[in-house]
N, C-alpha and C positions, 0 to 999 in steps of 0.2 A: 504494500500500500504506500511506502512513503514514496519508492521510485514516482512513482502515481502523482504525488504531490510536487515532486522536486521537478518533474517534466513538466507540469501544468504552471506551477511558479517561476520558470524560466521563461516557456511563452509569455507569459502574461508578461513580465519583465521586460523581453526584447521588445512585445508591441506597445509597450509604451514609451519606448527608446525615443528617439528624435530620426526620422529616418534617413536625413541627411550627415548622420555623423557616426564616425566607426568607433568601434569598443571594442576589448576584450575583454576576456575573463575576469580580467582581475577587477577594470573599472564596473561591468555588470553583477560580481557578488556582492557590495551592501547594500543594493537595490533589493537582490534577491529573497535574502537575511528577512526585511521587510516585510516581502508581498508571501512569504509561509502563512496557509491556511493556520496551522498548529504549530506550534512554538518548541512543541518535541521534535518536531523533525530537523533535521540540520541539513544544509549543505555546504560545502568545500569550492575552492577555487576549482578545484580539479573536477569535483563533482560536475559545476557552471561550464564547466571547459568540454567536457562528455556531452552534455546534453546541446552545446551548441551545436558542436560537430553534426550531432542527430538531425538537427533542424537544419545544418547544412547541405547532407545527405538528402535531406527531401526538398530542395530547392528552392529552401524557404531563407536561404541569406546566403549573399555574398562573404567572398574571402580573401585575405591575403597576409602576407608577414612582413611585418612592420622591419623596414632595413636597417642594419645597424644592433638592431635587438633580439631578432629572433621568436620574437610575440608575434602573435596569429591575430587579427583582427577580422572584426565580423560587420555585414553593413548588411541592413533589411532589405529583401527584394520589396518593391513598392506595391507591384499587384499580386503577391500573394498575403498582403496585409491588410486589405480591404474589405 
């Protein structure tokens, strides 16, 4: 059940992102912390960082890594957001 939660609190996370501006993991976890149904559940950077990938996978965001750092950034596709 918490997957359940942690995948639903990530969408709801990214779609309220700014769609013009890319994130990663790290800047989308104390959003995420926040938007938990239940306050027992936790997630991780790494956790945020899994579940993005997922949502990348089904073509629901852009990507790419940030040069110089080696960070993965993520940017909303716009009409799968509507």
């Amino acid at each position: 059940m918490g997957k359940a939660y942690r995948y639903a609190t990530v969408r709801r996370t990214v779609a309220k992102w700014n769609i013009s501006k890319w994130f990663s993991a790290n800047e989308l976890h104390a959003q995420a912390i926040h938007e938990l149904p239940q306050r027992i559940c936790s997630i991780t950077v790494y956790g945020v960082g899994n579940l993005l990938r997922r949502l990348e996978a089904r073509g629901l965001l852009y990507s790419r890594i940030r040069t110089g750092t080696g960070v993965k950034e993520y940017r909303r596709v716009e009409s799968e957001w509507e």
